[in-house]
N, CA, C and O atoms as a Tripos MOL2 file, in Angstrom:
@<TRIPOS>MOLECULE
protein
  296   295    74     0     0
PROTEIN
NO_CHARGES

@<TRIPOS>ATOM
      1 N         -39.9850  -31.0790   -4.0290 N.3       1 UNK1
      2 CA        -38.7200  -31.5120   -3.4890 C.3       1 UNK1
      3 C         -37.5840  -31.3060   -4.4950 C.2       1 UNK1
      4 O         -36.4960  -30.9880   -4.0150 O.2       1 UNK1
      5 N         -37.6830  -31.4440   -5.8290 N.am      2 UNK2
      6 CA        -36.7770  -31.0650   -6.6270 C.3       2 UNK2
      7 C         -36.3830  -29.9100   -6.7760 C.2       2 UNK2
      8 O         -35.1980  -29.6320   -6.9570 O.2       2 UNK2
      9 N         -37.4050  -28.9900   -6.7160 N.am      3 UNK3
     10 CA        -37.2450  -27.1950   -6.5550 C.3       3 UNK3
     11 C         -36.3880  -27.4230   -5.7800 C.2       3 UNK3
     12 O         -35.2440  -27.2580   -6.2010 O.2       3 UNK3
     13 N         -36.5370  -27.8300   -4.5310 N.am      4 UNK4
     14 CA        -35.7230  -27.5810   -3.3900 C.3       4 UNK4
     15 C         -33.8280  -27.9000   -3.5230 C.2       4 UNK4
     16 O         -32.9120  -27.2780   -2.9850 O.2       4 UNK4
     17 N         -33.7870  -28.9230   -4.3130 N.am      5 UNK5
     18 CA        -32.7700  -29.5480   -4.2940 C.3       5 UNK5
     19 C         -32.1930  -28.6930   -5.5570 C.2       5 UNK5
     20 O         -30.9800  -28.6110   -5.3620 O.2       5 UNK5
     21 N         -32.5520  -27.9830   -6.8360 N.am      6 UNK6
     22 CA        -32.6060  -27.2500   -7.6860 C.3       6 UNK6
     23 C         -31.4650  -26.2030   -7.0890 C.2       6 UNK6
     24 O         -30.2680  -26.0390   -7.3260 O.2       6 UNK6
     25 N         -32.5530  -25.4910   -6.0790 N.am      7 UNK7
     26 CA        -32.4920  -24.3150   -5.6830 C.3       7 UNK7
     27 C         -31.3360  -24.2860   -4.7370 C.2       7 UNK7
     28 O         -30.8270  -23.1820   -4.5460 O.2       7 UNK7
     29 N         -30.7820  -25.4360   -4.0430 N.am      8 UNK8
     30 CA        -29.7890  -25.5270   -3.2790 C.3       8 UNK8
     31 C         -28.2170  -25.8230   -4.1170 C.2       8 UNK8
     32 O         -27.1830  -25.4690   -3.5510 O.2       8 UNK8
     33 N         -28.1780  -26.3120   -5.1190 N.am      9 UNK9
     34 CA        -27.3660  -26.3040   -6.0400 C.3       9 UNK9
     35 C         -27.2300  -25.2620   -6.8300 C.2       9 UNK9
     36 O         -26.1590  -25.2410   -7.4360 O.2       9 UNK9
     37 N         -28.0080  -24.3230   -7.0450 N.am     10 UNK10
     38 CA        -27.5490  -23.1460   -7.1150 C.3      10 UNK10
     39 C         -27.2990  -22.2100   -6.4140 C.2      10 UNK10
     40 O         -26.7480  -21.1510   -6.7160 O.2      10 UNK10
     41 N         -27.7180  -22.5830   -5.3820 N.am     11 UNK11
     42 CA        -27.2740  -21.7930   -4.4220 C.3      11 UNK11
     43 C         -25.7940  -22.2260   -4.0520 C.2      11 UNK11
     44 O         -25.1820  -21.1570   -4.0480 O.2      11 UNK11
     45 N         -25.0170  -23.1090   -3.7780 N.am     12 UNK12
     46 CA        -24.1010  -23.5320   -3.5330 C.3      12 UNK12
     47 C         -23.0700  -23.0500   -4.5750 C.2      12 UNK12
     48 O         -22.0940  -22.3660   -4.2640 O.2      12 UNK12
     49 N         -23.4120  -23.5370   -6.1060 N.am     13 UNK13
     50 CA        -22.9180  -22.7700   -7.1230 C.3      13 UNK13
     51 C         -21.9680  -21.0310   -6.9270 C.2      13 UNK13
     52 O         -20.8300  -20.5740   -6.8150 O.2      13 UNK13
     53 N         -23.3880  -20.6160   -6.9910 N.am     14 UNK14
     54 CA        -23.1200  -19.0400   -6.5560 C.3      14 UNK14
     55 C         -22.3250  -19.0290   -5.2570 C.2      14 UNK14
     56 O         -21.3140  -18.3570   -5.4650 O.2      14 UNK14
     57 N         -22.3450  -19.4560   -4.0800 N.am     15 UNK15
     58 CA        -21.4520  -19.1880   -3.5350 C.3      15 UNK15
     59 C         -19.7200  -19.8420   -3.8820 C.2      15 UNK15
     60 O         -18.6950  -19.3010   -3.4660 O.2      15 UNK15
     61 N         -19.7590  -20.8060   -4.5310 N.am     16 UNK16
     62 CA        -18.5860  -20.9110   -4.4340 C.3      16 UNK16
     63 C         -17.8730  -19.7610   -5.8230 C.2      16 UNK16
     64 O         -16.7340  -19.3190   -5.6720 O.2      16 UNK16
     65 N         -18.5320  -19.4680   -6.8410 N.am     17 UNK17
     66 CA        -18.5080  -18.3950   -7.6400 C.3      17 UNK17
     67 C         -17.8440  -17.3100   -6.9180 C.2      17 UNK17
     68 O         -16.6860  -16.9720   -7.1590 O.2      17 UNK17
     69 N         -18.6020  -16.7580   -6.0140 N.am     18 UNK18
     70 CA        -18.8370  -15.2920   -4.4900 C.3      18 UNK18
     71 C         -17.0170  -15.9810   -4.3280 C.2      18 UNK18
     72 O         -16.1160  -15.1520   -4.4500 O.2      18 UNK18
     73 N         -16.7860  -16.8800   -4.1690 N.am     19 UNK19
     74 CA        -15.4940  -17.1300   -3.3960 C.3      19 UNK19
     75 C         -14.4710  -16.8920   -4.3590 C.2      19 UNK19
     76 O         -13.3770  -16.3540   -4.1920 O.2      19 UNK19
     77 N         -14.9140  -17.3070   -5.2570 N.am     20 UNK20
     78 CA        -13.4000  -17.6200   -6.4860 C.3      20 UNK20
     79 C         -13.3990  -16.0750   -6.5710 C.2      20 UNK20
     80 O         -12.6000  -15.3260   -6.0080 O.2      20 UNK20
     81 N         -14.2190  -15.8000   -7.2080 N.am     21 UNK21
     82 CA        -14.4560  -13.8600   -7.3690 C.3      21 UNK21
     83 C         -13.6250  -13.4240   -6.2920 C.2      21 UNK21
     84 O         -12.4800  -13.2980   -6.7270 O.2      21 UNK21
     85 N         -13.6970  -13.1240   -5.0230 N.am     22 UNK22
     86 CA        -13.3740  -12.9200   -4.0340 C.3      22 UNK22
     87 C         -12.0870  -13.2600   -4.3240 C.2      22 UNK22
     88 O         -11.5100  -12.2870   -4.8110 O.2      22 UNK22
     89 N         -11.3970  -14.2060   -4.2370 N.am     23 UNK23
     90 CA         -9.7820  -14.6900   -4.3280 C.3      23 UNK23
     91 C          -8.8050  -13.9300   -5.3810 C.2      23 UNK23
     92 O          -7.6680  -13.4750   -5.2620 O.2      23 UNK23
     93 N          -9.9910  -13.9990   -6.7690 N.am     24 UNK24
     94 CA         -9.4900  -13.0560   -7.7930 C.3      24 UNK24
     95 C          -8.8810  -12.0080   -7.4680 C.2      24 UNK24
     96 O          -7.7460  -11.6540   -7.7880 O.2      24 UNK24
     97 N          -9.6630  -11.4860   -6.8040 N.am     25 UNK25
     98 CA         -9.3330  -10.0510   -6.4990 C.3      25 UNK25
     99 C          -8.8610   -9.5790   -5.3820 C.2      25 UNK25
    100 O          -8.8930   -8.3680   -5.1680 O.2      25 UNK25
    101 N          -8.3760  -10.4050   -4.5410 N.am     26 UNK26
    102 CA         -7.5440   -9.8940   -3.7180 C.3      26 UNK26
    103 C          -6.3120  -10.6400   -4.2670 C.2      26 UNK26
    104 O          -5.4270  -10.3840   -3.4500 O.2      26 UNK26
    105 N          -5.8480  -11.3500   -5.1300 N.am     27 UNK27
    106 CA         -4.7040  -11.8980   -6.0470 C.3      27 UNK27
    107 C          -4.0850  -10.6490   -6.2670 C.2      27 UNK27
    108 O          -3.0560  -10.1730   -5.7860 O.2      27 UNK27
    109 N          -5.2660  -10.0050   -7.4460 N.am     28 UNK28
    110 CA         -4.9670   -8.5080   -8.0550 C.3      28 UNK28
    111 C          -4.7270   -7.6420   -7.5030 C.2      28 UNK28
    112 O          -4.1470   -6.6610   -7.9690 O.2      28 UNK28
    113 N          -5.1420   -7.7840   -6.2620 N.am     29 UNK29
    114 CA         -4.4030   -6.4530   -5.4170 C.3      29 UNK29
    115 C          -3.2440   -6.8480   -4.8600 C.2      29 UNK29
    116 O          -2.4440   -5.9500   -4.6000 O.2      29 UNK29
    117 N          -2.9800   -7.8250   -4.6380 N.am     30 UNK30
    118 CA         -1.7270   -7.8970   -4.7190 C.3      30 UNK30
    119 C          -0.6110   -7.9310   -5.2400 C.2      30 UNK30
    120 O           0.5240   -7.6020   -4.8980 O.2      30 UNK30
    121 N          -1.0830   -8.3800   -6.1270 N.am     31 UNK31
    122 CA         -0.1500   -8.1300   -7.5200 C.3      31 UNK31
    123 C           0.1660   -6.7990   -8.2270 C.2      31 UNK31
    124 O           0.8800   -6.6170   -9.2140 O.2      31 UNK31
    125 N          -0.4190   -6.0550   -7.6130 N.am     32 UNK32
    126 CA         -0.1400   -4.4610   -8.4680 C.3      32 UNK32
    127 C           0.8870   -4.0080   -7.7520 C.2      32 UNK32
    128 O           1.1280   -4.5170   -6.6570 O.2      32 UNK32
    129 N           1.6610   -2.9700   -8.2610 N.am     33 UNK33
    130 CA          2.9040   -2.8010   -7.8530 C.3      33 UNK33
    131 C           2.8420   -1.4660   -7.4890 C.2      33 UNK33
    132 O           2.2750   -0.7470   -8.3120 O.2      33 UNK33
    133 N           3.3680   -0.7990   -6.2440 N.am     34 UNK34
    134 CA          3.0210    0.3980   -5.6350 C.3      34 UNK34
    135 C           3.2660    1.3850   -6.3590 C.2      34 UNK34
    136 O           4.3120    1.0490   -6.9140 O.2      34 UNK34
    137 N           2.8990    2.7560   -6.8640 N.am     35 UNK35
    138 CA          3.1030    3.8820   -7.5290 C.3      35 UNK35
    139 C           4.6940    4.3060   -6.6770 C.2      35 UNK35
    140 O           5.0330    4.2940   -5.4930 O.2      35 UNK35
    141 N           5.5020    4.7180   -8.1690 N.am     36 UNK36
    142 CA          6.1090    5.2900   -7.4930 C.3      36 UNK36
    143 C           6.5280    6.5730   -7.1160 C.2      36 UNK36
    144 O           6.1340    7.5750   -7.7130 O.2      36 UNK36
    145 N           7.3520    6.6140   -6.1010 N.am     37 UNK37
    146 CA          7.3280    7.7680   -4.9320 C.3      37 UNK37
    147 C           8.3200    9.0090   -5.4530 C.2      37 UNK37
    148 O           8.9050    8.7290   -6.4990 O.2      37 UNK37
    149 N           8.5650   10.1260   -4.9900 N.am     38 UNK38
    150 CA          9.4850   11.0520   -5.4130 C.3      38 UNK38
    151 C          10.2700   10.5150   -4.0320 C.2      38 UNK38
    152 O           9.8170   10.0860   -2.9700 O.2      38 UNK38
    153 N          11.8210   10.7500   -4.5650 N.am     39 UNK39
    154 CA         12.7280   10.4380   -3.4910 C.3      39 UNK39
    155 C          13.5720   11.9400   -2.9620 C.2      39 UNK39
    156 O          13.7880   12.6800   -3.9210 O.2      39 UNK39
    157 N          14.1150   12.5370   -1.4930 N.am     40 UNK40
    158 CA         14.8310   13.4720   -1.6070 C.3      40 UNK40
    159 C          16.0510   12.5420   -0.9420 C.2      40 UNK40
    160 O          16.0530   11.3480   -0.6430 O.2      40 UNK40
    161 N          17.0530   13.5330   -0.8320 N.am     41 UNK41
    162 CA         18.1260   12.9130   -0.3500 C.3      41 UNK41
    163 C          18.2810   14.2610    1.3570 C.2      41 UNK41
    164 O          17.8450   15.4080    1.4550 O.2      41 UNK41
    165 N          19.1620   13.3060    2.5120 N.am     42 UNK42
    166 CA         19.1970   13.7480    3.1720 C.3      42 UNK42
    167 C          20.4730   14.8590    2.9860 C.2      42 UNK42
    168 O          21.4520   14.3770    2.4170 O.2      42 UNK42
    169 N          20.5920   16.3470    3.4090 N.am     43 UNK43
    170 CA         21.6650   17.0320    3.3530 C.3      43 UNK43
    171 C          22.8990   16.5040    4.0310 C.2      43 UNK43
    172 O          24.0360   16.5040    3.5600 O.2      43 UNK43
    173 N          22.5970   16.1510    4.9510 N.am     44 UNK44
    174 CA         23.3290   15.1550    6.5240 C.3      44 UNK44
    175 C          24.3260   14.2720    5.9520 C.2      44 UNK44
    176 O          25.4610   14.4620    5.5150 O.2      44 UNK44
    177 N          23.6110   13.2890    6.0710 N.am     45 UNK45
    178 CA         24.2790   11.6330    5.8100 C.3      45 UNK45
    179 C          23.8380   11.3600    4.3210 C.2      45 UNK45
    180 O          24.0480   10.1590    4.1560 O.2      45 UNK45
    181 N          23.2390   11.9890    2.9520 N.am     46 UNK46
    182 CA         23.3750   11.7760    2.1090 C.3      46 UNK46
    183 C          22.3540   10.4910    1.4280 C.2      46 UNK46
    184 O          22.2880    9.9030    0.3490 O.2      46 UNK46
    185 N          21.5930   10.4520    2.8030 N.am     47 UNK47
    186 CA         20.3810    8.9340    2.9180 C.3      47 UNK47
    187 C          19.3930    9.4370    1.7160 C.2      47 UNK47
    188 O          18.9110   10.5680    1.6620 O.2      47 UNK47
    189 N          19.2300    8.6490    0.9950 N.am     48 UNK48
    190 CA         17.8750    8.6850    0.0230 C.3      48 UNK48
    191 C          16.5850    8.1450    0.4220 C.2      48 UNK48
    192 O          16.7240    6.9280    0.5510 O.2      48 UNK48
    193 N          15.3970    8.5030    0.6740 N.am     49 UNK49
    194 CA         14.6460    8.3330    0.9830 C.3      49 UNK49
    195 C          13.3370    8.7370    0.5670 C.2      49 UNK49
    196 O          13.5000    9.8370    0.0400 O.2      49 UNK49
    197 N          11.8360    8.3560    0.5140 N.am     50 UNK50
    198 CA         10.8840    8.6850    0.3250 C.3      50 UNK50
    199 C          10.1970   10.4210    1.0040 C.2      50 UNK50
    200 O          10.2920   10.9800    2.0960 O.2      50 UNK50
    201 N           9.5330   10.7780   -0.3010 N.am     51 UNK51
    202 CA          9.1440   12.4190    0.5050 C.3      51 UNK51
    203 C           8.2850   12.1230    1.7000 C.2      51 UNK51
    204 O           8.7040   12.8340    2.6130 O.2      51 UNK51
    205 N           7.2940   11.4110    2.0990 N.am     52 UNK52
    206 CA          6.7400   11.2830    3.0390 C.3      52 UNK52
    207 C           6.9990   11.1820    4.5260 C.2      52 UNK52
    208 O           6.6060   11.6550    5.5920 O.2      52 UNK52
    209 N           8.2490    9.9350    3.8190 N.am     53 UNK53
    210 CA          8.8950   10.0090    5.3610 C.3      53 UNK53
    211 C           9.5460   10.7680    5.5670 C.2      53 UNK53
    212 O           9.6370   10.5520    6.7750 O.2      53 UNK53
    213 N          10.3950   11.8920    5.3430 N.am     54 UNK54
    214 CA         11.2870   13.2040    5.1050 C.3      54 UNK54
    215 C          10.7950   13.8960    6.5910 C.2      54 UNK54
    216 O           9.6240   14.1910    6.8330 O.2      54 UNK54
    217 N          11.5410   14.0230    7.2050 N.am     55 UNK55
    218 CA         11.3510   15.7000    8.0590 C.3      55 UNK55
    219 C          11.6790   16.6870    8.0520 C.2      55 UNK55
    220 O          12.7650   17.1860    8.3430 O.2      55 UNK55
    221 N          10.5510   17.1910    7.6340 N.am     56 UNK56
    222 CA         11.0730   18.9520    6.9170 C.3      56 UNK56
    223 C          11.6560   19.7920    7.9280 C.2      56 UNK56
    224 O          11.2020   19.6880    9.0670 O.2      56 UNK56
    225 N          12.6230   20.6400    7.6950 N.am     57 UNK57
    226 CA         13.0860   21.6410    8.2430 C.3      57 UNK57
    227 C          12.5740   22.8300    8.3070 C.2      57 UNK57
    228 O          11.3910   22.9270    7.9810 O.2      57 UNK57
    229 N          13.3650   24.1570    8.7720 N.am     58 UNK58
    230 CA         12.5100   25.5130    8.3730 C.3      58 UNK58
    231 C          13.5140   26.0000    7.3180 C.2      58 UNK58
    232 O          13.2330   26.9930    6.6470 O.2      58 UNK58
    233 N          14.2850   25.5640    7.2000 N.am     59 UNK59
    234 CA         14.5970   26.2530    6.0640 C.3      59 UNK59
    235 C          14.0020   25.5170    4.6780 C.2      59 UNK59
    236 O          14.2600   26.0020    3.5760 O.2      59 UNK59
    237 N          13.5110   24.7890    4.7640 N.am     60 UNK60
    238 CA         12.3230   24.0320    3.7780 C.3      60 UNK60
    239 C          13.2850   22.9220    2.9980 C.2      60 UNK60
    240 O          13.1360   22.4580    1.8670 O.2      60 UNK60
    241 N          14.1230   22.7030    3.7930 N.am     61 UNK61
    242 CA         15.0420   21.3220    3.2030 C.3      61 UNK61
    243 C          14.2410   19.9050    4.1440 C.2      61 UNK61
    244 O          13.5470   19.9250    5.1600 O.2      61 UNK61
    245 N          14.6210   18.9800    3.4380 N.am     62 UNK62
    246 CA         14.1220   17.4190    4.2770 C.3      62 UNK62
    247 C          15.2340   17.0850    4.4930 C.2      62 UNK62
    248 O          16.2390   17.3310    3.8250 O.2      62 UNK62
    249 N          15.0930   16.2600    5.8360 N.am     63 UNK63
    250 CA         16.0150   15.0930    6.3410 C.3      63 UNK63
    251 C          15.3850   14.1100    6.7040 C.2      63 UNK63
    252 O          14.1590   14.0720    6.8060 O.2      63 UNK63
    253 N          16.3860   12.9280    7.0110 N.am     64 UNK64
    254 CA         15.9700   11.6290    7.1780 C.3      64 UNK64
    255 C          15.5780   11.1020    8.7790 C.2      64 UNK64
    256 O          15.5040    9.9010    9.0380 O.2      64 UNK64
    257 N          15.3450   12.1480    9.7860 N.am     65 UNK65
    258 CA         15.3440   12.0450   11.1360 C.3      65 UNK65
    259 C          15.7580   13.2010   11.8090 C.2      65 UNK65
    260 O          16.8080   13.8030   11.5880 O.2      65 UNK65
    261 N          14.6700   13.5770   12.8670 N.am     66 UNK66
    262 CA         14.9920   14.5370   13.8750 C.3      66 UNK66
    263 C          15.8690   15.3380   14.0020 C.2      66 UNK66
    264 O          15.9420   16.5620   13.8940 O.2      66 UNK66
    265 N          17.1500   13.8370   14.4610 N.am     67 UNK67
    266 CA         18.7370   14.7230   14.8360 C.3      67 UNK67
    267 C          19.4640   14.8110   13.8060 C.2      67 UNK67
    268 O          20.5340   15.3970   13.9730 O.2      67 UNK67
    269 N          19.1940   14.3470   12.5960 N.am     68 UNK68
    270 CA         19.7890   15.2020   11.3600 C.3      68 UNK68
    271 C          19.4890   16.5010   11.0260 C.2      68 UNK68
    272 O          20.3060   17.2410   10.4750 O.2      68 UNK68
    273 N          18.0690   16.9160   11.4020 N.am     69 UNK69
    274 CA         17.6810   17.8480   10.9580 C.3      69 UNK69
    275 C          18.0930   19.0100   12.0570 C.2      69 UNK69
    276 O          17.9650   20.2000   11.7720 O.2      69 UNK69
    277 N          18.6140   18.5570   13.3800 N.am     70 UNK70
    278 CA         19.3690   19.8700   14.1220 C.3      70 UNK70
    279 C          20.8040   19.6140   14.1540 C.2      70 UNK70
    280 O          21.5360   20.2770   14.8880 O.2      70 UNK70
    281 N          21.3110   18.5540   13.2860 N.am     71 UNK71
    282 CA         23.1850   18.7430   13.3660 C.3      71 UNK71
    283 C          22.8100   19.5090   11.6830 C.2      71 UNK71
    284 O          23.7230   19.8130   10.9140 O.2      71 UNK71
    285 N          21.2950   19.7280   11.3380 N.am     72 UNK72
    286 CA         21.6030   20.2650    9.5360 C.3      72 UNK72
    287 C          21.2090   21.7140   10.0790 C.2      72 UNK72
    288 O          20.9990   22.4030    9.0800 O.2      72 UNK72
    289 N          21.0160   22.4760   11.2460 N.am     73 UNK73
    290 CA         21.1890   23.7650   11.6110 C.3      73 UNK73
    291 C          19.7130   23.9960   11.6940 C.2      73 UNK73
    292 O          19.4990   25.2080   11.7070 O.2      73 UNK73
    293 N          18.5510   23.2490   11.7590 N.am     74 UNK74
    294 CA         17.4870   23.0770   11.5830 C.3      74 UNK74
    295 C          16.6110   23.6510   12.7970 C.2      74 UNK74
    296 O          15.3850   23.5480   12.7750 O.2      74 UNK74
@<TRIPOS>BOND
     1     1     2 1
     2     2     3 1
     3     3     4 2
     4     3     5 am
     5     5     6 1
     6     6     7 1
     7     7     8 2
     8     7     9 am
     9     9    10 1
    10    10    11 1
    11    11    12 2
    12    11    13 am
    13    13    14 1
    14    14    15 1
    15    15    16 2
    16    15    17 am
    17    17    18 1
    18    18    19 1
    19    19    20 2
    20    19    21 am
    21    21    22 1
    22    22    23 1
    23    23    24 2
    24    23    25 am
    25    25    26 1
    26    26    27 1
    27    27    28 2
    28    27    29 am
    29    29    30 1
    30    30    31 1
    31    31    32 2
    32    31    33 am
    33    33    34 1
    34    34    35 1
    35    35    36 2
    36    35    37 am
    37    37    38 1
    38    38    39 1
    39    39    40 2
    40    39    41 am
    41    41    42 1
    42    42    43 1
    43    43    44 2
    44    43    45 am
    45    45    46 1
    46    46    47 1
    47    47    48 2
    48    47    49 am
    49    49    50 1
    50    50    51 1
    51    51    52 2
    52    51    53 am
    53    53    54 1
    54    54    55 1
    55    55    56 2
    56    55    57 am
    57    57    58 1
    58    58    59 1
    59    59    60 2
    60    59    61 am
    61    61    62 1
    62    62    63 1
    63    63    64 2
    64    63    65 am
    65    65    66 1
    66    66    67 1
    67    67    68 2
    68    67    69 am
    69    69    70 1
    70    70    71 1
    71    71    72 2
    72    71    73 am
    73    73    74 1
    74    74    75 1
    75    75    76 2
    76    75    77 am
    77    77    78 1
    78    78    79 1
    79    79    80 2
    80    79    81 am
    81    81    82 1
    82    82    83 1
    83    83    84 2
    84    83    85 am
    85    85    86 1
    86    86    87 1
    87    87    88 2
    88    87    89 am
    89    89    90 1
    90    90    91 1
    91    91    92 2
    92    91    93 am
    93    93    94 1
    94    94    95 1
    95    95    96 2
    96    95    97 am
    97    97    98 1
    98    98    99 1
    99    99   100 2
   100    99   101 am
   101   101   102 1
   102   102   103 1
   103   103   104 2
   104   103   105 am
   105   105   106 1
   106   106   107 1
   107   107   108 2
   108   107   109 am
   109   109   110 1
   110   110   111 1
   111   111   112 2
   112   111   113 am
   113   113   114 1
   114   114   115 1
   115   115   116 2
   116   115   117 am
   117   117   118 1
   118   118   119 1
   119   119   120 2
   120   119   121 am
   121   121   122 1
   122   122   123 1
   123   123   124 2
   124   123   125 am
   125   125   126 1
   126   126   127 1
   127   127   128 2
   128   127   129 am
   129   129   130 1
   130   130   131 1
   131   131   132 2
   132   131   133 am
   133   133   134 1
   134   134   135 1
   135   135   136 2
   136   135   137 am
   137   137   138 1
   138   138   139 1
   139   139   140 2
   140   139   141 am
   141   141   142 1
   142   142   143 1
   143   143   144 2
   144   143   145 am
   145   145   146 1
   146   146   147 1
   147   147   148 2
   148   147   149 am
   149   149   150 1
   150   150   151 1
   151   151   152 2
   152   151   153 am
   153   153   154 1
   154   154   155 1
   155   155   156 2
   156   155   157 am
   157   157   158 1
   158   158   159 1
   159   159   160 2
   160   159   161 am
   161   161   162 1
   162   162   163 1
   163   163   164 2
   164   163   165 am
   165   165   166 1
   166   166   167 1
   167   167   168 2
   168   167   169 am
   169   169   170 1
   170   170   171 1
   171   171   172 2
   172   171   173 am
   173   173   174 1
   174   174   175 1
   175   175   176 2
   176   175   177 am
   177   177   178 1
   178   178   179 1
   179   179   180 2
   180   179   181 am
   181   181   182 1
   182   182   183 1
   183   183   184 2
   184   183   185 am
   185   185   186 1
   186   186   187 1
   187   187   188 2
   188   187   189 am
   189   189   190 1
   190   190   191 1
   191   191   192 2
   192   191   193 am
   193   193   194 1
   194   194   195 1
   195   195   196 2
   196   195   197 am
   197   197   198 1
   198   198   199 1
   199   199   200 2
   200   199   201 am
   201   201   202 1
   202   202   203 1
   203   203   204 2
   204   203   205 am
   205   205   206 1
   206   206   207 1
   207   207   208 2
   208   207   209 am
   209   209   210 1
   210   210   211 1
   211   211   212 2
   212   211   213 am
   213   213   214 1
   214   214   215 1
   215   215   216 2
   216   215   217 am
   217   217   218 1
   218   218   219 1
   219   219   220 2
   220   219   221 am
   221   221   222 1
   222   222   223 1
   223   223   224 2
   224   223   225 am
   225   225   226 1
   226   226   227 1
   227   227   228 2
   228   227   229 am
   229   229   230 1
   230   230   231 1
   231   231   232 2
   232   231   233 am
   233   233   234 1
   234   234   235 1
   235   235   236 2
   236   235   237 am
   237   237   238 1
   238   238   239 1
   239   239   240 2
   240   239   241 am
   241   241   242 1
   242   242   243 1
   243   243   244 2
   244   243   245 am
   245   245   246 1
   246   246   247 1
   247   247   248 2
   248   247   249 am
   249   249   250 1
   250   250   251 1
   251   251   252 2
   252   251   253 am
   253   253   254 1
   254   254   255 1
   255   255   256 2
   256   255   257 am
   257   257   258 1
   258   258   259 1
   259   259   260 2
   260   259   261 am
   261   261   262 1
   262   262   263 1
   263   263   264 2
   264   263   265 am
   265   265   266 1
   266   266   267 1
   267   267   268 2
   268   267   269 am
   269   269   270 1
   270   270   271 1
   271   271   272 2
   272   271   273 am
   273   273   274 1
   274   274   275 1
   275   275   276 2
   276   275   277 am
   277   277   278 1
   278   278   279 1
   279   279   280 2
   280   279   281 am
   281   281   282 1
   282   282   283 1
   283   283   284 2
   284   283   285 am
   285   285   286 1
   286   286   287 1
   287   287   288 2
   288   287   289 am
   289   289   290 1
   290   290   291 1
   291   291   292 2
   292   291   293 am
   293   293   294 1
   294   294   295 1
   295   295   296 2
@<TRIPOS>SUBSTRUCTURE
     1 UNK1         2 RESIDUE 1 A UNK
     2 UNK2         6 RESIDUE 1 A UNK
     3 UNK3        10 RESIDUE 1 A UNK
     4 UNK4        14 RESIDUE 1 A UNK
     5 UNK5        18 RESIDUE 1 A UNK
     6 UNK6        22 RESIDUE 1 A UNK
     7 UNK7        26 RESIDUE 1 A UNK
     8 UNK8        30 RESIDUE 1 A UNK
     9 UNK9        34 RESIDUE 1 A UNK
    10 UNK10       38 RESIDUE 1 A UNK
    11 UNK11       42 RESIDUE 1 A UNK
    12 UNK12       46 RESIDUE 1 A UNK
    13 UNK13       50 RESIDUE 1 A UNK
    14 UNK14       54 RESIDUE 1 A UNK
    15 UNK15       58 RESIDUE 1 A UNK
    16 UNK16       62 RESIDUE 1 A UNK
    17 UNK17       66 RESIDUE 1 A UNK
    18 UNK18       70 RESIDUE 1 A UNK
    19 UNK19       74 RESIDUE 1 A UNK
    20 UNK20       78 RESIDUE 1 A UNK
    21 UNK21       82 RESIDUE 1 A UNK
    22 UNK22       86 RESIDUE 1 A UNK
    23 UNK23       90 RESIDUE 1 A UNK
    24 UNK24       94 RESIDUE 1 A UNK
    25 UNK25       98 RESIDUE 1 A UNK
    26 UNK26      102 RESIDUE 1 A UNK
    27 UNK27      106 RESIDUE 1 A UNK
    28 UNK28      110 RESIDUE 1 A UNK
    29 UNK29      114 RESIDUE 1 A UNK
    30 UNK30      118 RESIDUE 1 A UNK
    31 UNK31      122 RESIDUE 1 A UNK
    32 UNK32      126 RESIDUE 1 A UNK
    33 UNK33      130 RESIDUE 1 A UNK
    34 UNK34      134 RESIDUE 1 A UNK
    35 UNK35      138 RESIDUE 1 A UNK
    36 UNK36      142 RESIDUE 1 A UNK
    37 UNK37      146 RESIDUE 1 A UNK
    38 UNK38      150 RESIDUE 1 A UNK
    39 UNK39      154 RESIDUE 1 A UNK
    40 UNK40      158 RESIDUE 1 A UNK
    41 UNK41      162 RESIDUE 1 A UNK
    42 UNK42      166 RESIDUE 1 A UNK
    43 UNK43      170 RESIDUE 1 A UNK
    44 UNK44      174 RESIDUE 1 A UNK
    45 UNK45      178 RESIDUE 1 A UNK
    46 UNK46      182 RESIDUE 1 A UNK
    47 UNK47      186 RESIDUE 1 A UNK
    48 UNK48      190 RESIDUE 1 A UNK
    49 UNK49      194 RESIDUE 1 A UNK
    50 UNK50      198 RESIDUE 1 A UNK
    51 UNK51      202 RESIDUE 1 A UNK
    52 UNK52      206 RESIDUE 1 A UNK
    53 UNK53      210 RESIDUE 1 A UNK
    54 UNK54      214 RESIDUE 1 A UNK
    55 UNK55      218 RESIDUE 1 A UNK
    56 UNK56      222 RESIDUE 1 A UNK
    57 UNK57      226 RESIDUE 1 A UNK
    58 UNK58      230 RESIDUE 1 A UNK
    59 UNK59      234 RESIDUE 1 A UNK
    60 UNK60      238 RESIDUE 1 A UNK
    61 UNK61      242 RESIDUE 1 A UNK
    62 UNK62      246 RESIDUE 1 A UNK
    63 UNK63      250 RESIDUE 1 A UNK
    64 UNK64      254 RESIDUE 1 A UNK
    65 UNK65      258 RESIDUE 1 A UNK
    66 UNK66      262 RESIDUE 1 A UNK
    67 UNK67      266 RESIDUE 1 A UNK
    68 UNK68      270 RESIDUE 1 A UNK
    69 UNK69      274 RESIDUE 1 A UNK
    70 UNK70      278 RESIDUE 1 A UNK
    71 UNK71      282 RESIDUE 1 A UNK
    72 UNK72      286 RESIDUE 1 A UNK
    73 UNK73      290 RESIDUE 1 A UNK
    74 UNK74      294 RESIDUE 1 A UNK
């Protein structure tokens, strides 16, 4: 019966361990701060913005949206 009671206190242990661990580290991911991005600017309206979100043109310029990119001759 003591095994038993042993074995359940460590068991309990370890999980609350499993938890704190767990909390740690999603703390840390939150706490890290996003890499940062290359920015272009729009030809248009002059908007600064991230390359990702950019919509490329054919003449291989970015803009900041669709209808910038056909009032930019696009």
């Amino acid at each position: 019966m003591k095994y038993l009671l042993v074995l359940a206190v460590v068991a309990i242990a370890w999980m609350l361990w499993r938890g704190a661990r767990a909390r740690d580290i999603e703390r840390e991911r939150r706490n890290t701060p996003a890499l940062p991005q290359d920015m272009v600017r729009c030809p248009v309206c002059s908007v600064h913005l991230p390359r990702p979100d950019a919509v490329p043109g054919a003449s291989g310029r970015l803009y900041c949206s669709p209808e910038h990119r056909r009032a930019g001759g696009d």
